[in-house]
C-alpha positions in Angstrom: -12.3 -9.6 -17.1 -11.8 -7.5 -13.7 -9.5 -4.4 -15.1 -8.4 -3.9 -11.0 -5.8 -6.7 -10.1 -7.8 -6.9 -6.2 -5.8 -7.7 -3.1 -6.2 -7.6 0.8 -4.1 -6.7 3.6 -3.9 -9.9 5.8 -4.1 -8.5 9.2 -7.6 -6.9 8.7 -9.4 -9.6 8.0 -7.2 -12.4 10.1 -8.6 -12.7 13.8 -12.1 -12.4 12.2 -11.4 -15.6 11.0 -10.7 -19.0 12.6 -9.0 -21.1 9.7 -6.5 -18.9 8.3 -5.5 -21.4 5.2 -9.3 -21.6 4.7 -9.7 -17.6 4.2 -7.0 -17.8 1.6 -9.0 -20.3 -0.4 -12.5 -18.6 -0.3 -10.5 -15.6 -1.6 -9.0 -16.7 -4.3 -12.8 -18.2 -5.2 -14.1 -14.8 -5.3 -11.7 -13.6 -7.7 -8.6 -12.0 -5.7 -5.3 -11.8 -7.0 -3.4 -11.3 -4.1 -3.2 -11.7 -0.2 -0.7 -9.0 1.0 1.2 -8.8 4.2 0.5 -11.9 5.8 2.8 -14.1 7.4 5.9 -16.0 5.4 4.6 -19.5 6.2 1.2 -18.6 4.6 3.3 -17.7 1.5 3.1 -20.7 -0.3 -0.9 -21.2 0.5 -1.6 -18.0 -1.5 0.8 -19.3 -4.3 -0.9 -22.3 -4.2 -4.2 -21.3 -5.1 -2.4 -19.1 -8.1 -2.8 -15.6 -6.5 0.1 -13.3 -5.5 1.5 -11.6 -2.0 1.6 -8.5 -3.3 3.6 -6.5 -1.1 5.2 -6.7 2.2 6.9 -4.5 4.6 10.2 -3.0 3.9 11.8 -2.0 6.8 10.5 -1.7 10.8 8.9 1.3 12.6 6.9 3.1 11.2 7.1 6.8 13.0 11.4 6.5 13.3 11.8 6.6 9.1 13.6 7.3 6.5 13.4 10.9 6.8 15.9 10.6 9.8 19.6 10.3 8.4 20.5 8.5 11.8 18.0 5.9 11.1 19.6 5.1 7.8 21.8 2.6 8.4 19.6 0.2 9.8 16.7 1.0 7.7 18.9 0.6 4.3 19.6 -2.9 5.9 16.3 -3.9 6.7 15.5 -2.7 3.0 18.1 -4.9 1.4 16.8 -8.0 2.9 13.3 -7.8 1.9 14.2 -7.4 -1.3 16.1 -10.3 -1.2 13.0 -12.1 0.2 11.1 -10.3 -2.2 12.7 -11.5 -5.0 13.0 -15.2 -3.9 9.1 -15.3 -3.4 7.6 -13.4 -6.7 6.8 -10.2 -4.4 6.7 -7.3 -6.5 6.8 -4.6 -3.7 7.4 -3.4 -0.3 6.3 -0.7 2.0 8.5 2.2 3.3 7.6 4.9 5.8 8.9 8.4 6.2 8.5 8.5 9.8 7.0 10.9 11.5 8.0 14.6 11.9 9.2 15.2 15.2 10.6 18.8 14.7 12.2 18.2 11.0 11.0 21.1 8.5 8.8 19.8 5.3 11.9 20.1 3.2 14.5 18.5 5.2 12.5 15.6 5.6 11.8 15.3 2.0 15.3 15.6 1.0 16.3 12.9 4.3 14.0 10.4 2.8 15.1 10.7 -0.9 18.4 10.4 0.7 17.4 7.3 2.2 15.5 5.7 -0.8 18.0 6.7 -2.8 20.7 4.1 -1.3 18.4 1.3 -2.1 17.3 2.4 -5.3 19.7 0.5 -7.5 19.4 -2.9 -5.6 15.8 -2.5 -6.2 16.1 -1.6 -9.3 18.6 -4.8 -10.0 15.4 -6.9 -8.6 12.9 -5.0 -10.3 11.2 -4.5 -6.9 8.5 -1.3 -6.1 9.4 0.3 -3.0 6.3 2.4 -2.1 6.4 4.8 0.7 2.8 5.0 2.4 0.6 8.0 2.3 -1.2 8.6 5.8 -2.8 10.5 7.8 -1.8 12.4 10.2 -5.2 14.1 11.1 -6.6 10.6 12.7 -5.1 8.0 12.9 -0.8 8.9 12.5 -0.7 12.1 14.5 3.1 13.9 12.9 3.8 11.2 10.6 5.2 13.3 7.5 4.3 12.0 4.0 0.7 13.1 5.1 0.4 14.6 1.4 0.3 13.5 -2.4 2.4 16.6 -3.4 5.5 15.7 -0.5 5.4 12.4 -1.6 5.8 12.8 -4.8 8.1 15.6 -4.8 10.5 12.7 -2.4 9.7 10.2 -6.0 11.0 12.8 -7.9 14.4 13.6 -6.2 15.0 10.2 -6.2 14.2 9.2 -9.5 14.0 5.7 -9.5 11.6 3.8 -11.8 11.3 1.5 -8.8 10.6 3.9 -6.3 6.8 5.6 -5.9 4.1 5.9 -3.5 1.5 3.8 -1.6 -2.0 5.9 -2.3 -4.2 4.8 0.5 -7.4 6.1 -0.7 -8.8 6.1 3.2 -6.2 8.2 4.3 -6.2 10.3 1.3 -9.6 11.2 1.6 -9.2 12.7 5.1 -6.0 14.2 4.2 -6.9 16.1 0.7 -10.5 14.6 -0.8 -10.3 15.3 -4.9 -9.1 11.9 -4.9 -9.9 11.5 -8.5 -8.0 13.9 -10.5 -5.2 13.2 -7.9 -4.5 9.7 -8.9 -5.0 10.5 -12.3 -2.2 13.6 -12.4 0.2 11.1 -10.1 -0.6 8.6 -11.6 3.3 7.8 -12.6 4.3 7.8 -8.8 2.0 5.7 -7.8 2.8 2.1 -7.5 -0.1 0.5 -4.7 -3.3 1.3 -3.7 -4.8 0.9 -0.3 -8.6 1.1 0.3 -11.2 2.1 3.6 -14.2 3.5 4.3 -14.3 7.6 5.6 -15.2 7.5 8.4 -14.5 4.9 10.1 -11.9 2.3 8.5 -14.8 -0.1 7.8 -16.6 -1.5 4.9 -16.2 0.2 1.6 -20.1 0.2 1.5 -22.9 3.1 1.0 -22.5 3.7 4.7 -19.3 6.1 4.4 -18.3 9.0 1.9 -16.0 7.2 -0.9 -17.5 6.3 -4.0 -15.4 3.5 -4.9 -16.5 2.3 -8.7 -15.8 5.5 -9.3 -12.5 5.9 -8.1 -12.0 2.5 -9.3 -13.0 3.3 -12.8 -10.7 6.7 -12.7 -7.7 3.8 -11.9 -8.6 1.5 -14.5 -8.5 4.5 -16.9 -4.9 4.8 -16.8 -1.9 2.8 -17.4 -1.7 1.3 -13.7 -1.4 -2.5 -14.0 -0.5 -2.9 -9.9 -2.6 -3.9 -7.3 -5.6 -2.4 -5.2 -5.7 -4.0 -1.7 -8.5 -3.6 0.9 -7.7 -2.5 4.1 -10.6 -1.4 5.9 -12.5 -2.9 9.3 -15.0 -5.5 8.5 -18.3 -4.5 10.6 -19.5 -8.4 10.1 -18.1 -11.4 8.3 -14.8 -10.9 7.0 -15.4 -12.9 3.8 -18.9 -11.5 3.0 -17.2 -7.9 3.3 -15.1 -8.8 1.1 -17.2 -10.5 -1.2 -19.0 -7.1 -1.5 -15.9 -4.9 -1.7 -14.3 -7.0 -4.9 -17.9 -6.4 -6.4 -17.7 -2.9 -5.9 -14.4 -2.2 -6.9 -14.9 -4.2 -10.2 -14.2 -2.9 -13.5 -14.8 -4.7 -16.3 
């Protein structure tokens, strides 16, 4: 049995394919669990071949987040809502964003988006719903965008201190932000409640081509208590399918 519940972020692999419903089903043959952020009407095709969506987006625009009080409002709203959807459709999570810096110091953008998270906590907590705000990077490809680090993002987990609110760990951008990506998820573990995956450099295939060595990191996962999801999210260099064919191999623990 696969120890890594394996998912994939819809709109890399999408416009590499011409039969949307038909990716979905060759999928699920290989052995995923989940096809995440795609759109609502392709819901019920993943549910219908017994696999998950296993997170969605929370709230709009990236770069104008929640570490902006005056964006609050709207965001909060945005928030509730999906987790109304979320809850309707057996969708355990949704993304959030910090935003990007734009002047505000380290710790008054922490404290901004704890603030923020913190006015949705309880409704997501009612729904038993993950909100996970994304690690990126801001070195490539999200010039300013704040939760750029494990230790800020999980410093923001801990003011809130939620159960249901922890962080997205993109391992791509993780790697070009800090490397020691090992004995990172393993000591923050317990704020971590999505993986993201991608080859350094690059984006693409999580292949011998780029720096990560995934069954490695994979096994490091699988050695703690995290039951969640891992979802691909890297550039397919050829066929979408065959790519991920090969990543679900690699990232296999048994």
């Amino acid at each position: 049995m696969n120890r890594i519940k394996q998912s994939l972020s819809w709109w890399c692999y999408a416009s590499r394919v011409e039969d949307p419903k038909k990716l979905i089903a060759e999928v699920a043959g290989i052995g995923f669990a989940s096809v995440e952020m795609l759109p609502e009407e392709l819901w019920p095709t993943v549910q219908e071949h017994g696999m998950q969506v296993a997170i969605i987006g929370g709230h709009g625009t990236l770069t104008d987040g929640l570490n902006r009080k005056e964006s609050h409002d709207r965001i909060e709203d945005e928030i509730l809502k999906n987790l109304d959807l979320a809850a309707a459709n057996n969708i355990p999570s949704l993304i959030c964003f910090s935003g990007n810096r734009g002047g505000i110091s380290e710790q008054e953008g922490a404290e901004n988006t704890a603030a923020g998270l913190a006015r949705v906590a309880k409704a997501a907590e009612e729904k038993s719903i993950n909100l996970c705000v994304e690690l990126l990077n801001s070195k490539v490809d999200h010039a300013d965008y704040q939760c750029d680090r494990t230790p800020w993002g999980v410093e923001v987990c801990k003011m809130v201190n939620s159960p249901r609110v922890s962080l997205l760990y993109d391992i791509y951008h993780a790697q070009i932000m800090e490397g020691d990506l090992m004995r990172t998820i393993r000591d923050n573990i317990a704020h971590i409640g999505h993986f993201h995956t991608g080859g350094n450099p690059g984006r693409n295939d999580i292949d011998d081509t780029q720096e990560i060595y995934y069954p490695a990191v994979m096994r490091a996962i699988a050695e703690t208590d995290y039951d969640g999801f891992v979802g691909h999210e890297f550039i397919p260099k050829g066929d979408a399918v065959e790519a991920l064919r090969k990543a679900y191999e690699i990232c296999r623990v048994e």
